[in-house]
C-alpha positions as CSV (number, residue, x, y, z in Angstrom):
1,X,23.3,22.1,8.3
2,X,23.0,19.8,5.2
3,X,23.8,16.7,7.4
4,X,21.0,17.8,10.1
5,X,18.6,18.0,7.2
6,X,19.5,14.6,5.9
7,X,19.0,13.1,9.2
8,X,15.4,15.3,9.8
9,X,13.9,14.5,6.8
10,X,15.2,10.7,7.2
11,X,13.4,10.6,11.0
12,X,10.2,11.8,9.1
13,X,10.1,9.1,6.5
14,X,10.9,7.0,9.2
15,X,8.0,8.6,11.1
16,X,5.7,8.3,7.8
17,X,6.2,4.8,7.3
18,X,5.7,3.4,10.8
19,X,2.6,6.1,11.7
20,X,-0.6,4.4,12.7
21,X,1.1,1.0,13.9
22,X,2.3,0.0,17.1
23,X,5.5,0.0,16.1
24,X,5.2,4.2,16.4
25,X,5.8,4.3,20.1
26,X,8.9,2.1,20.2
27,X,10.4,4.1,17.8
28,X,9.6,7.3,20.1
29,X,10.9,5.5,22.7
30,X,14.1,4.6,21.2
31,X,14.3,8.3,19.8
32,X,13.8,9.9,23.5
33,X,16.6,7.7,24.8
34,X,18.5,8.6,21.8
35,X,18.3,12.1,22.4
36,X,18.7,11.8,26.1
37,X,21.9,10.2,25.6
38,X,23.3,12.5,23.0
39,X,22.2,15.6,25.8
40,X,23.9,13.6,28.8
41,X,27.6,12.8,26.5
42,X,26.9,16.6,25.6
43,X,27.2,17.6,29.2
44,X,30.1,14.9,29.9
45,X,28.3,13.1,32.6
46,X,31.1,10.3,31.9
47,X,28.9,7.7,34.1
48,X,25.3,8.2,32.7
49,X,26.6,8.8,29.3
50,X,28.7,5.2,29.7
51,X,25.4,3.3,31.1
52,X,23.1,4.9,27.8
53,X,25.9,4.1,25.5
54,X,26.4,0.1,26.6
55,X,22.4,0.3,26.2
56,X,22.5,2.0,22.6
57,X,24.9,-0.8,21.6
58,X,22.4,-3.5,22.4
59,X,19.3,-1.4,21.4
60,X,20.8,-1.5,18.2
61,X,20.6,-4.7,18.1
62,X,17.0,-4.9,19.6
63,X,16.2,-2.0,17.5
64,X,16.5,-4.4,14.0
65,X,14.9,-7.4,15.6
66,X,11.9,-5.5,16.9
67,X,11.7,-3.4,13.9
68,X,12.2,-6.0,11.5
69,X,8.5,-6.1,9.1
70,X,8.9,-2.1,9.2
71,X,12.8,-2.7,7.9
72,X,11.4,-5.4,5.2
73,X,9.0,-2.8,4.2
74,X,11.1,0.0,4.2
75,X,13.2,-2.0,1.4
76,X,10.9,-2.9,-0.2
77,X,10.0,0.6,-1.1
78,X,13.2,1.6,-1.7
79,X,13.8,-1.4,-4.4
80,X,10.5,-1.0,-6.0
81,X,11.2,2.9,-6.6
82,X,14.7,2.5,-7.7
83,X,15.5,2.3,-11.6
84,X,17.3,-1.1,-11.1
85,X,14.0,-3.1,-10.6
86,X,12.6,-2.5,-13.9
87,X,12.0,-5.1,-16.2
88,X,13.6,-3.5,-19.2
89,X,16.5,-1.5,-17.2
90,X,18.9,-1.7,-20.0
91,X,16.0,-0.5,-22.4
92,X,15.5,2.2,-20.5
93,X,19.7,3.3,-20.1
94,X,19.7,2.8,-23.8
95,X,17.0,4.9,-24.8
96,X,16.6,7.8,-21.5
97,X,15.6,10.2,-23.7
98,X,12.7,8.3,-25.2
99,X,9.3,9.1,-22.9
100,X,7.8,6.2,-21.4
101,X,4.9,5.0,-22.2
102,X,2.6,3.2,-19.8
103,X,0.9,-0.4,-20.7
104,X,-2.4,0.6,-21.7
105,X,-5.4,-1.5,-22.1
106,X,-9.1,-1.7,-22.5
107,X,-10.1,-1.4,-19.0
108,X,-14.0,-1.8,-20.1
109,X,-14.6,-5.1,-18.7
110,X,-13.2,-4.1,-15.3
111,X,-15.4,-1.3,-15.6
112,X,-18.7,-3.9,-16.5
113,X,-17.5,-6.4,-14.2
114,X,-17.5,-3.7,-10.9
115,X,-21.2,-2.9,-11.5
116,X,-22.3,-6.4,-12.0
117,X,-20.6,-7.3,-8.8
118,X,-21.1,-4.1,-7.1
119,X,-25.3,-4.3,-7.8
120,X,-25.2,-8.2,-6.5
121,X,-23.1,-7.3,-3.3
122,X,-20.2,-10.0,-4.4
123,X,-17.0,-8.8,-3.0
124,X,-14.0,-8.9,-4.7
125,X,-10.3,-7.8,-5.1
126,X,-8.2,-6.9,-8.2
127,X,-4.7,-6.1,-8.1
128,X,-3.5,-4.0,-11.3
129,X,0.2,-3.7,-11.8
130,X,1.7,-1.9,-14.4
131,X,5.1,-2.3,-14.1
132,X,5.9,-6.2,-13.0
133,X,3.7,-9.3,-12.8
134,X,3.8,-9.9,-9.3
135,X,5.2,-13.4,-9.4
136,X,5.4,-13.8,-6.1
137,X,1.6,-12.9,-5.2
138,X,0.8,-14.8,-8.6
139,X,2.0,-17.8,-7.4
140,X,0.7,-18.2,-4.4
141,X,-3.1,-18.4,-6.0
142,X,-3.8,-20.3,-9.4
143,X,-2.0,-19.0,-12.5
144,X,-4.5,-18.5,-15.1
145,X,-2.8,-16.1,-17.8
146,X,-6.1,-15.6,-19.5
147,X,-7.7,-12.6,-21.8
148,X,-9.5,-10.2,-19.6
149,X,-13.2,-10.0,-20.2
150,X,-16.1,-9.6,-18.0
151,X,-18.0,-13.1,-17.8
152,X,-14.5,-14.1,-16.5
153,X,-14.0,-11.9,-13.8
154,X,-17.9,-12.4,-12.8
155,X,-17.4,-16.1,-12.7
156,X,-14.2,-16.0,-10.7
157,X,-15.8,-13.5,-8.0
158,X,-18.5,-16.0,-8.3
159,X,-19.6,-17.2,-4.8
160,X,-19.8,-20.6,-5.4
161,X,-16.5,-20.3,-7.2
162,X,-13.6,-22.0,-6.5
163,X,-11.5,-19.0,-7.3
164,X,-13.1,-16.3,-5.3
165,X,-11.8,-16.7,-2.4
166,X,-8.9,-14.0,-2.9
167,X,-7.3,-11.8,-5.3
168,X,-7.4,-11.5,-9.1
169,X,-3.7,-10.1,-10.4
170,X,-3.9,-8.3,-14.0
171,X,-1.1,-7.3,-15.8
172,X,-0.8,-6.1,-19.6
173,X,-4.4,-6.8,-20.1
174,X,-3.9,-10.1,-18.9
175,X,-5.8,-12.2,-16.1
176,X,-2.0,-13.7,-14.7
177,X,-3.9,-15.3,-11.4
178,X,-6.9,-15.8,-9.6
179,X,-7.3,-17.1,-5.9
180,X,-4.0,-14.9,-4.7
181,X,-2.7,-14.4,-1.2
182,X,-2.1,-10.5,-0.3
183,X,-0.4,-9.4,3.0
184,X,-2.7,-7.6,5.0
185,X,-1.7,-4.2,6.5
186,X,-0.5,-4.1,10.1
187,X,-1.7,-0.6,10.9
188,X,-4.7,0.3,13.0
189,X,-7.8,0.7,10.1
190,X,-11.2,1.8,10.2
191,X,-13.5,-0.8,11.5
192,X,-16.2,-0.3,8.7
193,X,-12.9,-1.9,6.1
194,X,-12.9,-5.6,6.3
195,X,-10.0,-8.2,5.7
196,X,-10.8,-7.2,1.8
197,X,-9.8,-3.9,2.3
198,X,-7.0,-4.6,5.4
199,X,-5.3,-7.1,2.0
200,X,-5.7,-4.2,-0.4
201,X,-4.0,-1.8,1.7
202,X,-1.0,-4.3,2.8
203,X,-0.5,-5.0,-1.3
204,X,-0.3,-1.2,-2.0
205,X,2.3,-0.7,0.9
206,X,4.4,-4.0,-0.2
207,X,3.7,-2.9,-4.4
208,X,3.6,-0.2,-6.2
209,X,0.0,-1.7,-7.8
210,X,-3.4,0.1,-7.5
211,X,-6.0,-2.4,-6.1
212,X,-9.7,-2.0,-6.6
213,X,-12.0,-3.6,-3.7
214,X,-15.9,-4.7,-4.1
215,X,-17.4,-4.3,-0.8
216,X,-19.2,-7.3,-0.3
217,X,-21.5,-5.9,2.6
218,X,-22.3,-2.7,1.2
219,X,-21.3,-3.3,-2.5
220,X,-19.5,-0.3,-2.7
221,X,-15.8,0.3,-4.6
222,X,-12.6,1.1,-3.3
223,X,-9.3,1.6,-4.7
224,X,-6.3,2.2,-2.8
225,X,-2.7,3.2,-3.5
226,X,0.8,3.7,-1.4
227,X,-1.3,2.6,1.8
228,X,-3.8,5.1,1.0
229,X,-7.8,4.7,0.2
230,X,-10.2,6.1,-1.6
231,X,-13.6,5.1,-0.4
232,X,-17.1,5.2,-2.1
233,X,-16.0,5.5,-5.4
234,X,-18.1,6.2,-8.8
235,X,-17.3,4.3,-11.8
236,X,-16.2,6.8,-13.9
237,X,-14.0,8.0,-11.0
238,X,-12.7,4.4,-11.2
239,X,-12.3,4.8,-14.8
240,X,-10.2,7.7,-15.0
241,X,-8.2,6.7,-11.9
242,X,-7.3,3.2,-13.4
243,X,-6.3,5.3,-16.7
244,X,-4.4,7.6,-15.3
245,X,-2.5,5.5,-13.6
246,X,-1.7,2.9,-16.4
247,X,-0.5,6.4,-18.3
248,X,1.9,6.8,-15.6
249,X,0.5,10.1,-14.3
250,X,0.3,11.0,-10.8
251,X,-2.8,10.0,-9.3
252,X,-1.2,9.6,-5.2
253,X,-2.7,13.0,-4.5
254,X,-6.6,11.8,-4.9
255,X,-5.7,8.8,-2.3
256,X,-6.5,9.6,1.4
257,X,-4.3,8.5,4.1
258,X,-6.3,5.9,6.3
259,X,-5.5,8.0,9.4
260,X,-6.6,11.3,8.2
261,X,-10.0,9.4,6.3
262,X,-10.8,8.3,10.0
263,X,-10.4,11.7,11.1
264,X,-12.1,13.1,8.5
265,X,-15.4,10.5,9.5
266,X,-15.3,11.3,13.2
267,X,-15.4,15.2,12.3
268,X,-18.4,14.6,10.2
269,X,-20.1,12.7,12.7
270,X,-19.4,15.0,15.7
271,X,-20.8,17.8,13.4
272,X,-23.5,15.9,12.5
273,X,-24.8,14.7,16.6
274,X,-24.0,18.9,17.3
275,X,-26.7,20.3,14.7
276,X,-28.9,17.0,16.3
């Protein structure tokens, strides 16, 4: 019984992580012929069972090739919740007992900077990450390593910037990049959510940052988290979310899951063309 639970609840991770891509009804597919072939060695059909099992051996095979960005990003979730990737591991076997604290910061000038770009319809992207500094994204834009303020952030988001064409990375209270490549999701999104918000999403599936987006056509703020989204936020929503999370409390339960928010948007709409 414990061993059938293992496996379930594996299969629905499994299910979780690939649910809204493509990828989805390969999976099923793989799972159904899976199934079919543990029913047919169940039953001893010695010939069916030996043609299915020659085709599990190679689907294996196929199964890691086809499946391989859902495989990278099922690592990487696994490394980025697992003690061992902290920065100060051998701070934090030393001293379990302590509580940890999060990295706080004034988070003011995000704040500022949000409505100035929000009320001018300036998009833009910020990455927060509280517990590394994104190297890797930070390096593939312009490393800056600058105070945070608002004139700053204004001026990169800047149209006529050189640096506003991608993402700003902030970490510690620190501006560590501007002009930052994020990978963009690969499951199936709203079409009212640009390439702005298709990055954001991607960054919170590879990272465990919180990304806040400036809608450059409607000027409104997002923020999303774990490959969720919250949509149409307020700035003091945005302010207590941001603090929340750099206090290391549990915020994942305000984000919506992109297929349920779409859900959620057609509902309203069919309700709305019925009392019409």
């Amino acid at each position: 019984m414990v061993d059938i639970g293992l496996v379930a609840a594996l299969l629905y991770q499994v299910y979780k992580l690939l649910r809204g891509s493509v990828a989805i009804k390969i999976f099923l597919g793989f799972l159904s012929i899976y199934l079919i072939y543990l029913l047919v060695r169940a039953l001893q059909m010695e010939l069916l069972s030996s043609i299915l099992g020659q085709f599990m051996g190679v689907g294996v095979i196929a199964a890691i090739i086809i499946f391989a960005p859902e495989i990278r990003k099922f690592l990487l979730i696994i490394g980025r919740s697992s003690f061992l990737s902290r920065d100060n591991i051998w701070k934090d076997l030393l001293f379990f007992w302590r509580k940890k604290e999060g990295r706080t910061f004034n988070i003011s000038p995000i704040i500022d900077a949000s409505k100035t770009l929000a009320g001018s319809n300036t998009g833009a992207l910020i990455v927060l990450s509280k517990s590394t500094e994104l190297k890797f994204y930070a390096e593939s834009g312009d490393i800056l390593d600058a105070e945070l303020s608002k004139r700053l952030l204004i001026s990169i988001f800047n149209k006529y910037s050189p640096l506003h064409d991608g993402a700003v990375i902030i970490y510690n209270g620190k501006i560590k990049a501007a002009r930052c490549i994020l990978p963009v999701t690969e499951r199936e999104v709203p079409a009212q959510f640009g390439l702005r918000h298709r990055a954001a999403i991607g960054m919170s599936e590879a990272t465990d940052a919180i990304v806040l987006v400036v809608s450059e056509e409607t000027g409104q703020l997002s923020m999303t988290k774990n490959g969720k989204i919250l949509h149409n936020m307020s700035f003091q929503e945005i302010r207590d979310t941001i603090n929340e999370f750099l206090n290391n409390e549990d915020v994942d339960d305000r984000f919506e899951d992109i297929q349920e928010y779409q859900f959620q948007k057609k509902r309203k709409l069919a309700m709305t063309n019925k009392n019409i």
